[in-house]
Phi, psi and omega in degrees: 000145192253154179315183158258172194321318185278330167308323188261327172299337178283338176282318172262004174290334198272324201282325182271014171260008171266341210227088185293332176302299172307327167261051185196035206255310180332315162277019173297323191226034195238182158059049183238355175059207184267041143240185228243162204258176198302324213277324176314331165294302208301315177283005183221038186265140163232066198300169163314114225208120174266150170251123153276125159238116174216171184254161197271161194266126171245166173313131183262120181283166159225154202279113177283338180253164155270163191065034151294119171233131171265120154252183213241129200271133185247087189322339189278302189271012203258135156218179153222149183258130161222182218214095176223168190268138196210123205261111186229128164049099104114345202236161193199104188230194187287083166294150209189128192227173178185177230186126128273353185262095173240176169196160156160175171273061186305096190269118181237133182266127222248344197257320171218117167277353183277346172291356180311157176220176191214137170281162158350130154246133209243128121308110164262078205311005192267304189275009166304125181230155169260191166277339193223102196276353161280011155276288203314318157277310174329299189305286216291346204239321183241357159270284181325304164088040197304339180314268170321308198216084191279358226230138162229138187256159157205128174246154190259134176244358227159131159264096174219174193081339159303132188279186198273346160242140189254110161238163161338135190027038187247125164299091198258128164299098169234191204228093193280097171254140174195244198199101172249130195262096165228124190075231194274335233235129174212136203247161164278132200221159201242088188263147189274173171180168184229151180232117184217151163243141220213137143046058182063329179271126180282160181216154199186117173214113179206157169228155191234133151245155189206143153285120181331306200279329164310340237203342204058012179267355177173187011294158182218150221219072184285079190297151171054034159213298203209147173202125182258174145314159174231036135285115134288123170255146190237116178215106195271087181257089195251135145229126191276169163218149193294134199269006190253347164315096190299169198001081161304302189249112186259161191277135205281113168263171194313131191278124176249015212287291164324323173285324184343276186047179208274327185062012170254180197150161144311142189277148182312284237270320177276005163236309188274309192315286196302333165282353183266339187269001167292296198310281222248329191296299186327325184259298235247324186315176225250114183098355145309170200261029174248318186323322164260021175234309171210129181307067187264096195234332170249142139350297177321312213258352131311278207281009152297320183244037192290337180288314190295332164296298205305324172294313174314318194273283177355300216242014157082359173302325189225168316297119188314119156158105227268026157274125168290164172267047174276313203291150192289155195289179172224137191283138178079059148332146172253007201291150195261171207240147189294318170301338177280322188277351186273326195276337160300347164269314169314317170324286220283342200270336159345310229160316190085000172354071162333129224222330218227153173290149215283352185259006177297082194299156180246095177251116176307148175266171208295326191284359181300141165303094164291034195050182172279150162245120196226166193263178200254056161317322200225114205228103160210155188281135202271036191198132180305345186227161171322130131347145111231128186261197204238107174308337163332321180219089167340303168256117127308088176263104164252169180232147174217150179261099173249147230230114163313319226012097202245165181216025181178161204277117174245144196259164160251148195226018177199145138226173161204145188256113174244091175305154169268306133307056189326313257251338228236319177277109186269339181199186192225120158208138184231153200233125170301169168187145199291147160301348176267025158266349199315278174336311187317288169315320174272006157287320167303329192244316172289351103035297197224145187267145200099161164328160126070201178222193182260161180189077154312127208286341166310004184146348227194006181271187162327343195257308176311115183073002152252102195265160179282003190306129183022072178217129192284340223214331182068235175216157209224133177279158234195318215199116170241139221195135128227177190292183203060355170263130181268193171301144187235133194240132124342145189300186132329134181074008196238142177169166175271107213266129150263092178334175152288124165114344213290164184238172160224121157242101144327092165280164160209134189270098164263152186224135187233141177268283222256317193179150224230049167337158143277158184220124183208086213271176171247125157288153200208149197193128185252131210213139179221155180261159145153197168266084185244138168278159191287162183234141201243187178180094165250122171276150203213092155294060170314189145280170194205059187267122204216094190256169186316130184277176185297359185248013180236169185178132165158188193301319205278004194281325161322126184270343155306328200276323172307304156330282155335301184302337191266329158313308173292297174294326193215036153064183203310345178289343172322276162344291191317301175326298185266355155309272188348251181350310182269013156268317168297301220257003186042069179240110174253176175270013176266328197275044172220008186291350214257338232252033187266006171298326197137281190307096173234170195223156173254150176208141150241159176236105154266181193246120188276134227242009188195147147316138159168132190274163203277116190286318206176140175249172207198141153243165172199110178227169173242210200288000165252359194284149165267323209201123152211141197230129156215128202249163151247081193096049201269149185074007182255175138357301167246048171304117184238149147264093201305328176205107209228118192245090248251316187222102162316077175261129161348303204272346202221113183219104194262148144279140181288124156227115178333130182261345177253143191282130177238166210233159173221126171241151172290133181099015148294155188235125176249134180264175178204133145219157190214174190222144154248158177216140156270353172296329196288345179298126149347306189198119179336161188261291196054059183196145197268081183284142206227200189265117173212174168284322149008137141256035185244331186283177166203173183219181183211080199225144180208138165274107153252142171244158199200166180231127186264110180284126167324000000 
């Protein structure tokens, strides 16, 4: 049952003036200019992989009888293949990667053949290469994890279909059951396969199917570049040789057939060289905030990932910005021109050709917008001591307290979020907060043991337990950081007014894969005294009722029963929220009952509640989002579309900033809508999904930030 309308706006008007984390989540992953946000590390990372290709060692069988012959898998001619259905930058066929680096023992026995065996067959999952060498990295470093499990196995438990005498060149159809080891993980598997000996040589021709998601390698689900299936094919083309042969096996070497091309094309240094150094260096050169996702420091080092530009540019994936030209212009567009991108294709389908020495640097030119700069009045760490937090728990939220000591009311006209642990801080957000909280806080952080405290937006955020209570202003966000974002400097006259006495509570969201650093990142902060107008950061909501399509089914499809469950994670504001939020916005659950295709939408409408021009906008959705739109003022006269988001990606969810100056009045109405598809989820929910902090969960949020004249 939903609250009635006046209960519930006073409930989430109360809750989110407590709780700030929650009414501020866009910018967790915003205030990034044109580079790119946390979750785009994590989808485009290809760091650098030395590959050895030599063949891997597996256990050597022996022949023990007479008419035992061991053969021996001869990687230069042996591979394996596998095969999935793959949607890539709009289109959508069969991807297919392969390996020479195999090994293993075949034993055949010529005197009783059901005693034959088939040894270890040891995979080296590193050297799989494609048509695509950013499918290639991607797949080795974060689905494959290749580093950590370069090795994939299949051991045989069972031999069937051989007859009982073996000849020459005759094909005989057999059946392999055994065990296949990828990463960590090892599931059973059944290979089909035809076997014939021929002229000393064994031949093993077979195929497997397997699911991706049994293994943990997929489907994997990249929005607005690729998304696979998560059937898989496996096809194992081994040819052995009698292992008593000196250098039986020899080593496979690197297929370059694919590096090749035509060698005509556009030239690197008068057509690609100069869009990479507009484009691309300023973020990837080495200490950029790109730099972990791919290294553009050489000539060389373009044309190593020349297929992965054509594809990245081709579909509009890079340089991120998924803003239409629906949208009010904007400063700095990062969009490449239809010529630039035909000519990185021609480039790369040549070849990737070098026109220039392959050590020839890729320097953004001097005059590229390097960001703001502000000075370091205030410079500190946002904990005396290093973090350290527990890979055990994965998304990590701490809060830290830092005490300015200001003793007069002062603005801030500058910051900068300097992480410590890049690989490990998925985002930033700092909050003013009164000095008659002081006590609170410091309670809150002697509480919990170690730097800061946990602090979830649920009960336990920066908001938690810092009540607005004798306070003119209570405690208020300041600040959103993800990676790529450089400093951000306020217009001139402009800034985020602090008191005497005021406190800043850092949150920092850390997410651990692998291992948990310690961290001990900074705040920097640039400051003035004076009469400054205020810089203001308003959030503007909608619901997010997303109910089970007709092809879904379970306990979670209820949608009370979700609740609960959000209850349980992130405390009694779950509910509240998304009741609140479809009361505000006059919304009932009839008008999403109907919304069972996949596809639902949202729409809110608000009232701009203070004069002030607009510094910048923010959309936010999650992993379902499709489509977000913020109009201004819609169906009148002075209709603006602030933002248009036409295919929603996840990953690159930016800030905006107006290249014309626009004005926002009070009792203007800005809409906010938004769309979901559930096809787009990773793997079914079979789950009812509402407005939550999850990222499994989804919102329909948006940031404007305005400078309010005195």
């Amino acid at each position: 049952m939903l609250d009635t309308k006046g209960d519930a706006v006073k409930r989430l008007t109360n809750w989110l003036g407590r709780h700030p984390v929650g009414s501020s989540m866009a910018l967790a992953v915003v205030l990034c200019g044109a580079f790119a946000g946390w979750f785009a590390l994590k989808t485009f990372y290809v760091p650098h992989v030395d590959v050895s290709y030599v063949v891997p060692t597996a256990p050597h069988l022996t022949a023990s009888g007479p008419g035992q012959t061991v053969y021996r898998i001869d990687a230069s001619r042996s591979s394996v293949t596998y095969e999935v259905s793959e949607q890539l930058a709009g289109t959508s066929h069969s991807a297919t990667g392969s390996t020479k680096g195999i090994a293993g023992d075949i034993l055949l026995d010529d005197t009783n053949p059901s005693a034959s065996q088939v040894g270890e067959i040891v995979v080296n999952v590193q050297q799989l290469t494609s048509d695509q060498t950013l499918r290639d990295q991607r797949l080795q470093h974060d689905f494959l994890r290749s580093v950590d499990y370069p090795l994939a196995t299949f051991t045989s438990r069972t031999i069937t279909g051989l007859p009982d005498r073996i000849a020459d060149g005759t094909a005989y159809p057999i059946s392999l059951e055994g065990d296949l080891t990828v990463k960590d993980t090892t599931r059973p598997a059944t290979i089909a396969a035809q076997a014939t000996r021929s002229g000393g040589e064994l031949r093993v021709n077979g195929t497997t199917q397997l699911k991706l998601s049994d293994f943990g390698v997929g489907p994997i689900s990249l929005a607005g570049l690729v998304k696979t299936g998560d059937d898989a094919m496996l096809t194992l083309d081994l040819t052995a040789v009698d292992a008593k042969v000196p250098d039986a096996v020899t080593a496979p070497p690197r297929d370059q057939a694919l590096l090749a091309g035509s060698g005509e094309g556009p030239s690197f240094s008068s057509s690609v060289l100069p869009v990479l150094e507009q484009s691309c260096a300023s973020c990837h050169n080495s200490g950029g905030s790109g730099a972990q996702v791919w290294k553009l420091d050489t000539a060389q080092d373009a044309a190593d990932a020349a297929s992965g530009l054509a594809l990245v540019t081709g579909s509009r994936y890079m340089p991120p910005w998924p803003a239409s030209e629906l949208t009010v212009p904007m400063q700095h567009p990062a969009r490449l021109t239809d010529a630039q991108i035909s000519d990185i294709a021609g480039w790369a389908a040549a070849g990737g050709r070098l026109d220039v020495a392959g050590s020839t640097p890729v320097k953004p030119p001097a005059d590229a917008d390097s960001g703001a700069t502000i000075r370091h009045d205030l410079d500190v760490p946002v904990s005396a001591e290093p973090y350290q937090g527990s890979a055990d728990n994965q998304n990590d939220y701490r809060c830290f307290v830092i005490d300015p000591k200001l003793t007069e009311t002062t603005f801030i006209t500058g910051f900068q979020f300097v992480p410590d642990r890049t690989e490990v801080v998925h985002h930033a957000l700092a909050f003013r907060v009164s000095g008659s909280e002081q006590a609170t806080v410091d309670q809150l952080d002697q509480n919990d043991p170690g730097p800061g405290w946990q602090c979830y937006a649920g009960g336990t955020g920066p908001g938690g337990g810092i009540s607005t209570t004798g306070s003119s202003r209570g405690s208020e966000q300041i600040m959103g950081w993800a990676p790529g974002q450089s400093a951000t400097k306020y217009p001139d006259g402009s800034g985020i007014r602090m008191d005497a006495g005021d406190l800043i509570v850092v949150q920092i969201h850390y997410h651990y894969t692998h291992n948990a650093p310690p961290d001990q990142s900074r705040f920097v902060m640039e400051l003035a005294k004076g009469n400054l107008d205020p810089v203001k950061i308003q959030t503007y909501l909608a619901p997010a009722e997303i109910p089970c399509s007709t092809s879904e089914s379970g306990p979670l499809c209820d949608r009370n029963a979700v609740l609960a469950q959000l209850t349980q994670q992130f405390g009694p504001t779950a509910p509240l929220i998304a009741n609140g939020l479809m009361a505000v916005c006059r919304k009932s659950l009839d008008d999403f009952a109907a919304m069972t295709t996949g596809v639902a939408s949202s729409s809110c409408d608000h009232r701009i509640g203070a004069d002030g021009d607009l510094l910048g906008v923010v959309g936010h959705e999650h992993q379902l989002g499709k489509s977000f739109r913020m109009t201004l003022n819609p169906g009148t006269p002075d209709e603006k579309v602030l933002l248009d988001i036409p295919n929603w990606d996840f990953n690159w969810q930016l800030y905006y900033s107006p290249a014309d100056h626009i004005v926002l009045h009070r009792g203007d109405t800005l809409r906010i809508d938004c769309t979901w598809d559930r096809s787009l989820a990773p793997v079914s929910r079979n789950r009812y999904v509402t407005w939550a902090e999850g990222t499994e969960d989804e919102m329909c949020y948006s940031v404007v930030a305005t400078r309010v004249h005195r």
